[in-house]
mmCIF file of the N, C-alpha and C atoms, coordinates in Angstrom:
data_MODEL
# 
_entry.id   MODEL 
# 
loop_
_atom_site.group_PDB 
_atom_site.id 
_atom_site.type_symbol 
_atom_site.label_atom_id 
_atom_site.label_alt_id 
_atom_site.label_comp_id 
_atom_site.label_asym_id 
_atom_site.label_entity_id 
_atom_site.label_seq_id 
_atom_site.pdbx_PDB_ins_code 
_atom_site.Cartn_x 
_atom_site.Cartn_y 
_atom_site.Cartn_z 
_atom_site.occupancy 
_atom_site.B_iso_or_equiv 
_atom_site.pdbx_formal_charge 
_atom_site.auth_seq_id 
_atom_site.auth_comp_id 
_atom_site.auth_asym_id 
_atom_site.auth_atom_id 
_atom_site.pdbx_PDB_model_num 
ATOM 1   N N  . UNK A 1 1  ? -104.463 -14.217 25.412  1.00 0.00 ? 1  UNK A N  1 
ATOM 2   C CA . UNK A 1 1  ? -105.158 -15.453 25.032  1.00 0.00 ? 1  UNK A CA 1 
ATOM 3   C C  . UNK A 1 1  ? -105.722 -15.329 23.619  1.00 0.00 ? 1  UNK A C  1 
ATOM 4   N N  . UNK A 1 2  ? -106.207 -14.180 23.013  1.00 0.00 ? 2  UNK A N  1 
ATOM 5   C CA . UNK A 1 2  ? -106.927 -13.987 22.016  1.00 0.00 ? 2  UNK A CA 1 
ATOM 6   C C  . UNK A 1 2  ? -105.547 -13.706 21.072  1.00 0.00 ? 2  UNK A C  1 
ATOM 7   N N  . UNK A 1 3  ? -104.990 -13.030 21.341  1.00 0.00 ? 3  UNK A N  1 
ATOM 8   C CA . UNK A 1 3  ? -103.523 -13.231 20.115  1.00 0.00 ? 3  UNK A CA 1 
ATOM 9   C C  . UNK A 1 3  ? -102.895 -14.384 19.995  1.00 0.00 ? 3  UNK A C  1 
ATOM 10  N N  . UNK A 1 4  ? -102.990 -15.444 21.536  1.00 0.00 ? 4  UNK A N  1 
ATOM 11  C CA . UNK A 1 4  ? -102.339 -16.564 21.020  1.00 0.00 ? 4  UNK A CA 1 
ATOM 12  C C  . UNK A 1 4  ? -103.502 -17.721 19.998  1.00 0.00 ? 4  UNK A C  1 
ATOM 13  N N  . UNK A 1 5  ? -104.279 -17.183 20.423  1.00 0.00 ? 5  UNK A N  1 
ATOM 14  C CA . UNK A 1 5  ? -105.717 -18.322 19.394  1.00 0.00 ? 5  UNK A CA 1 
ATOM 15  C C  . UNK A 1 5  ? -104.884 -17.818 18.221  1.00 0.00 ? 5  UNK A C  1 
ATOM 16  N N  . UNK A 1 6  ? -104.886 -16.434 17.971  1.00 0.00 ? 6  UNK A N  1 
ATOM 17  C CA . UNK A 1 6  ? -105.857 -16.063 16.638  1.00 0.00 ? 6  UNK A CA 1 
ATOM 18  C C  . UNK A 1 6  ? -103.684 -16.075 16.156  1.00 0.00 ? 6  UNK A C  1 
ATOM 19  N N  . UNK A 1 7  ? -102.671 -16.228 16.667  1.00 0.00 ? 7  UNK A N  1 
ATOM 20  C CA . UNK A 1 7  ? -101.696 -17.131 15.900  1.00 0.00 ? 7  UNK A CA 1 
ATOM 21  C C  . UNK A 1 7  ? -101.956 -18.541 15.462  1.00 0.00 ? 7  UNK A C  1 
ATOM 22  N N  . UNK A 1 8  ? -102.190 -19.518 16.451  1.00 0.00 ? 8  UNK A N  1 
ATOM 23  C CA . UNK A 1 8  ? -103.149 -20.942 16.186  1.00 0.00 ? 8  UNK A CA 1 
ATOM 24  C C  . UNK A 1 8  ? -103.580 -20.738 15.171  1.00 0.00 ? 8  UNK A C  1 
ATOM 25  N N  . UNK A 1 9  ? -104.570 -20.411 14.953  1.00 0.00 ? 9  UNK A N  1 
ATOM 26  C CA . UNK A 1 9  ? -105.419 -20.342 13.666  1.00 0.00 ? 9  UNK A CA 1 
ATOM 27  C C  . UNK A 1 9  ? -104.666 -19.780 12.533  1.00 0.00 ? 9  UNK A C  1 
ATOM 28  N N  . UNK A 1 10 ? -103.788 -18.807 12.700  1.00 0.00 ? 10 UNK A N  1 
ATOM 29  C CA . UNK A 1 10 ? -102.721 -18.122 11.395  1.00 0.00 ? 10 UNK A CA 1 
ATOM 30  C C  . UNK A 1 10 ? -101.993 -19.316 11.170  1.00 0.00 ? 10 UNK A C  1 
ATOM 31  N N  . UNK A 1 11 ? -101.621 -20.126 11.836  1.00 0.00 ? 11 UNK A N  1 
ATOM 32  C CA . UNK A 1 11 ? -100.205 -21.266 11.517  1.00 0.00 ? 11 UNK A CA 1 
ATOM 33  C C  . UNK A 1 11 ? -100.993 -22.125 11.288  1.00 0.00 ? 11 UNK A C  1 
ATOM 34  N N  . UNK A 1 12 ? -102.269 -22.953 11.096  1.00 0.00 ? 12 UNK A N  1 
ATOM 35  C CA . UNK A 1 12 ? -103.180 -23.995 10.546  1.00 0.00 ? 12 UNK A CA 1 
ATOM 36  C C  . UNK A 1 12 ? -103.475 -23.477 9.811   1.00 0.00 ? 12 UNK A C  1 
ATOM 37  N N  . UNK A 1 13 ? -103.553 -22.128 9.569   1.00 0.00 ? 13 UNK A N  1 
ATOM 38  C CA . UNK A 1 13 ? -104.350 -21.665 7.726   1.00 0.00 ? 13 UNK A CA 1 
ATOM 39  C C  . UNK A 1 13 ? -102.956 -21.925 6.906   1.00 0.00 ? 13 UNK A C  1 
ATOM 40  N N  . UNK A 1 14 ? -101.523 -22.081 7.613   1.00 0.00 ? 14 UNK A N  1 
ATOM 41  C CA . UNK A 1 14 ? -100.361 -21.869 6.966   1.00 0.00 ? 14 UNK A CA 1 
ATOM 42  C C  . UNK A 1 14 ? -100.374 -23.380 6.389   1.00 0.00 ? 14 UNK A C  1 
ATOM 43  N N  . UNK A 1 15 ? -100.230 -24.151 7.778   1.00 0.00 ? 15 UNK A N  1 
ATOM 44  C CA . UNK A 1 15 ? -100.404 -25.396 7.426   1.00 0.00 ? 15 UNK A CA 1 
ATOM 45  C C  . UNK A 1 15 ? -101.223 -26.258 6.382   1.00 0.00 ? 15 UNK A C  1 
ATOM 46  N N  . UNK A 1 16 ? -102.728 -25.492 6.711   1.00 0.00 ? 16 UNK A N  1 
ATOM 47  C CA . UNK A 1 16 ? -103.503 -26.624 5.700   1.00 0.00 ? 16 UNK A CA 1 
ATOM 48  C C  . UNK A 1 16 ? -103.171 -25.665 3.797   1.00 0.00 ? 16 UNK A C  1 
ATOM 49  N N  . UNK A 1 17 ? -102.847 -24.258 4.098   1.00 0.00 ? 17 UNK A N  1 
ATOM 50  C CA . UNK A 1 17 ? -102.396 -24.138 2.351   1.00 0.00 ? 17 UNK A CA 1 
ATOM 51  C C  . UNK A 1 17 ? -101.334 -24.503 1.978   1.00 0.00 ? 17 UNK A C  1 
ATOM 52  N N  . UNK A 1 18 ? -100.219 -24.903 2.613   1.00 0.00 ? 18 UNK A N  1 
ATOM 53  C CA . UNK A 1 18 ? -99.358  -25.924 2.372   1.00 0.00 ? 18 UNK A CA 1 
ATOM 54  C C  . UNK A 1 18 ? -99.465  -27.061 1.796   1.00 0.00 ? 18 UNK A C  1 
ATOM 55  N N  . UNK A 1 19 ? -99.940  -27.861 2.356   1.00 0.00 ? 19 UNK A N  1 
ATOM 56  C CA . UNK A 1 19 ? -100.651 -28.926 2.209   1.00 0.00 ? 19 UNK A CA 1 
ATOM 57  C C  . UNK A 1 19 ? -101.194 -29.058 0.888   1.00 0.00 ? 19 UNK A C  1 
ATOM 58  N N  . UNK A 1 20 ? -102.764 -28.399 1.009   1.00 0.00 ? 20 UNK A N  1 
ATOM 59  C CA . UNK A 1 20 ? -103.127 -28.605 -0.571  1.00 0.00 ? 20 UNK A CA 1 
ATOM 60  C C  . UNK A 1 20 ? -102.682 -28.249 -0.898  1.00 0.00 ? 20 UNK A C  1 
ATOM 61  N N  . UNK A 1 21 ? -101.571 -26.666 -1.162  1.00 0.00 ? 21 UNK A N  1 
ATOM 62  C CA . UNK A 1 21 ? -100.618 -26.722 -2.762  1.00 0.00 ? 21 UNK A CA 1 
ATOM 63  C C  . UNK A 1 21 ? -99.729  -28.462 -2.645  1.00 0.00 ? 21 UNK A C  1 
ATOM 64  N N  . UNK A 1 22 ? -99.205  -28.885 -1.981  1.00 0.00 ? 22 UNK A N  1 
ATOM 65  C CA . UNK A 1 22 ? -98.450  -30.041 -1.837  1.00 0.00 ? 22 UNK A CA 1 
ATOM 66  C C  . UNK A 1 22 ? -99.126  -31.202 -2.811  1.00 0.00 ? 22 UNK A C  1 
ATOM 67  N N  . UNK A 1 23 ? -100.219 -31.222 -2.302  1.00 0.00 ? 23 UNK A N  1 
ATOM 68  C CA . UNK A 1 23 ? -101.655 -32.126 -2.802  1.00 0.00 ? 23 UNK A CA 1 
ATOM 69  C C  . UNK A 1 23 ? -101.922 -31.986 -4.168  1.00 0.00 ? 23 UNK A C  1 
ATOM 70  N N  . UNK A 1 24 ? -102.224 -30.516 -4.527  1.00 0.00 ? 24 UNK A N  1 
ATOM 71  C CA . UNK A 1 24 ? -102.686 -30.416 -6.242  1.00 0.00 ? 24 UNK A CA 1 
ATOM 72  C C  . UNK A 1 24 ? -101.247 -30.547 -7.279  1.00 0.00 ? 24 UNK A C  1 
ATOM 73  N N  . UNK A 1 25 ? -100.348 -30.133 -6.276  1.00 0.00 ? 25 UNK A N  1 
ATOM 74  C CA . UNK A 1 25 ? -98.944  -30.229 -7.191  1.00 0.00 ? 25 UNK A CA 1 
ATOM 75  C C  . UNK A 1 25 ? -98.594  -32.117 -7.265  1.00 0.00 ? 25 UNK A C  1 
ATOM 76  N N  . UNK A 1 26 ? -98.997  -32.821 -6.520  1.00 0.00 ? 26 UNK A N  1 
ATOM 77  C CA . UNK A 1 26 ? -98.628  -34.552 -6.517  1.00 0.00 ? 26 UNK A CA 1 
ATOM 78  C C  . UNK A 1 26 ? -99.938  -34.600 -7.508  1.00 0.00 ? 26 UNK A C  1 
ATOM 79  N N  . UNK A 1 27 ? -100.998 -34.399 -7.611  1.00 0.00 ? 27 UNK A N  1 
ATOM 80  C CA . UNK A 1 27 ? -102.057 -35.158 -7.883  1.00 0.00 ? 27 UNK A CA 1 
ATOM 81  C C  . UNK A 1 27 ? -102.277 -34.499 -9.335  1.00 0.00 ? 27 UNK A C  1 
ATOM 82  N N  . UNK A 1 28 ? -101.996 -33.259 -9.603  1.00 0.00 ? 28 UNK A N  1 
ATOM 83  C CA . UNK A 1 28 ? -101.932 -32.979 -10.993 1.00 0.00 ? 28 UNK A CA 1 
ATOM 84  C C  . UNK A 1 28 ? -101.535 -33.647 -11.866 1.00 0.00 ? 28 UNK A C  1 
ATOM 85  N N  . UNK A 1 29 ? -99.673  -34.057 -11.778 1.00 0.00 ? 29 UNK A N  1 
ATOM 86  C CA . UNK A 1 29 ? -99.563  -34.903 -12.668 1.00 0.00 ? 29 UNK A CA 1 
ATOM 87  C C  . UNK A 1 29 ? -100.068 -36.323 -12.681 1.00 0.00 ? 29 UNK A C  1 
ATOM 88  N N  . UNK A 1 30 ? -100.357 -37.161 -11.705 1.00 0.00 ? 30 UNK A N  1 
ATOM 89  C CA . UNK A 1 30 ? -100.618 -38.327 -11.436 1.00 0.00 ? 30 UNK A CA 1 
ATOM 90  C C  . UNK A 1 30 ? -102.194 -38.209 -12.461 1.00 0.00 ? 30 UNK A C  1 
ATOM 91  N N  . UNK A 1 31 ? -103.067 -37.774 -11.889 1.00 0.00 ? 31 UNK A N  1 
ATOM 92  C CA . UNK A 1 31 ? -104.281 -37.471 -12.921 1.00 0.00 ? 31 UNK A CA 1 
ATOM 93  C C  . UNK A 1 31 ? -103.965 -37.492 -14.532 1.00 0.00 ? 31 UNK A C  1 
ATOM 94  N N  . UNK A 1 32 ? -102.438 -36.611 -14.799 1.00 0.00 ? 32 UNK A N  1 
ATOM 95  C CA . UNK A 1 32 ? -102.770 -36.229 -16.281 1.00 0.00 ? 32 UNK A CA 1 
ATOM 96  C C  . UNK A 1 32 ? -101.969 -37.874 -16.731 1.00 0.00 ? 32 UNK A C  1 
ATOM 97  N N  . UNK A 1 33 ? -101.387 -38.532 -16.250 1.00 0.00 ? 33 UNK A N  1 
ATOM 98  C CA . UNK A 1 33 ? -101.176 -40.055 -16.305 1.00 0.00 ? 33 UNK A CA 1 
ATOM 99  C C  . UNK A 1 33 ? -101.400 -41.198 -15.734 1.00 0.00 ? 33 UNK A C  1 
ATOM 100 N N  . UNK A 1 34 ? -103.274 -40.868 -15.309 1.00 0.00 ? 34 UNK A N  1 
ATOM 101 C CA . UNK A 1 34 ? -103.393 -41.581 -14.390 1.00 0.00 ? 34 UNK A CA 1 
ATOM 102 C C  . UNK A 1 34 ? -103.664 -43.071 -15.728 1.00 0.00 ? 34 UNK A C  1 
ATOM 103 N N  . UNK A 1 35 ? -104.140 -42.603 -17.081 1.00 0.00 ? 35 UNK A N  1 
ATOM 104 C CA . UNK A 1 35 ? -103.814 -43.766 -17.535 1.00 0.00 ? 35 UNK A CA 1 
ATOM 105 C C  . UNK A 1 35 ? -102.961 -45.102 -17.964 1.00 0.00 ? 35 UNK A C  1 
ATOM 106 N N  . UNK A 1 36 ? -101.731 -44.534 -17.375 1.00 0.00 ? 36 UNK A N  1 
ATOM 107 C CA . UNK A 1 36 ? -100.498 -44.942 -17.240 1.00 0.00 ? 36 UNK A CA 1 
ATOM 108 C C  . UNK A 1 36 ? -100.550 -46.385 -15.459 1.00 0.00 ? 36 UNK A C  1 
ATOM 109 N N  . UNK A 1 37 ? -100.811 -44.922 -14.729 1.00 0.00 ? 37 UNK A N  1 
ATOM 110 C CA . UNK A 1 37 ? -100.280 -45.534 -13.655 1.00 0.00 ? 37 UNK A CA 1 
ATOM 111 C C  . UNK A 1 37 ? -101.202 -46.669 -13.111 1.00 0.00 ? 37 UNK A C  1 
ATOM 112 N N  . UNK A 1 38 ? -102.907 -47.206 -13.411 1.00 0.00 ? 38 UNK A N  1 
ATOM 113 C CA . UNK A 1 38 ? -103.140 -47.248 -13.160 1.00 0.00 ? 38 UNK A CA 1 
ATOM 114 C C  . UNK A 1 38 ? -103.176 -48.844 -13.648 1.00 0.00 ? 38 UNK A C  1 
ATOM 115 N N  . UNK A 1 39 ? -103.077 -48.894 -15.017 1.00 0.00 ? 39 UNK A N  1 
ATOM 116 C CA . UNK A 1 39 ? -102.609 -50.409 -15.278 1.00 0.00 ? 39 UNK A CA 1 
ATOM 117 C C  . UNK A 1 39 ? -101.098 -50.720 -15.051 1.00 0.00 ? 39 UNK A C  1 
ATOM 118 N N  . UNK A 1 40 ? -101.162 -50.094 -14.817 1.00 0.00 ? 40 UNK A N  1 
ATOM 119 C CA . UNK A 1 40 ? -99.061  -50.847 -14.275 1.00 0.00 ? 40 UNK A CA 1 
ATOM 120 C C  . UNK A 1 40 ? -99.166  -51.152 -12.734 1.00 0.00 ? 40 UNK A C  1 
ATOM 121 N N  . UNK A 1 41 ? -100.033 -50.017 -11.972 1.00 0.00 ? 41 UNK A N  1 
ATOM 122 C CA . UNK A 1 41 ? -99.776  -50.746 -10.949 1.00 0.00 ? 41 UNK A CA 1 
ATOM 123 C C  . UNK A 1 41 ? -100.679 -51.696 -10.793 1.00 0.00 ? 41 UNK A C  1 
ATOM 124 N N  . UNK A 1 42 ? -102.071 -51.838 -11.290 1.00 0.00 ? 42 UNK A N  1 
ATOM 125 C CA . UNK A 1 42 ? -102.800 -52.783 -11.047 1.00 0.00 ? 42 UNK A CA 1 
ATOM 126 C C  . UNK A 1 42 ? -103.151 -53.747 -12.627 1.00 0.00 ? 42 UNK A C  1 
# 
């Protein structure tokens, strides 16, 4: 029971650093043109 938690918890730490690298890699560039994107789309 305690090895299967403490996988759980190894594969959500996998998951959520996935994620934010996913996150800072979309949002980096969007930021460095957010002056771009932001009157075009609105």
């Amino acid at each position: 029971m305690t090895s299967r938690l403490r996988a759980v918890v190894a594969a959500v730490f996998v998951v959520f650093s996935f994620s934010f690298g996913a996150v800072v890699v979309v949002t980096a560039p969007a930021s460095a043109h957010s002056d771009c994107f932001r009157p075009c789309r609105f």
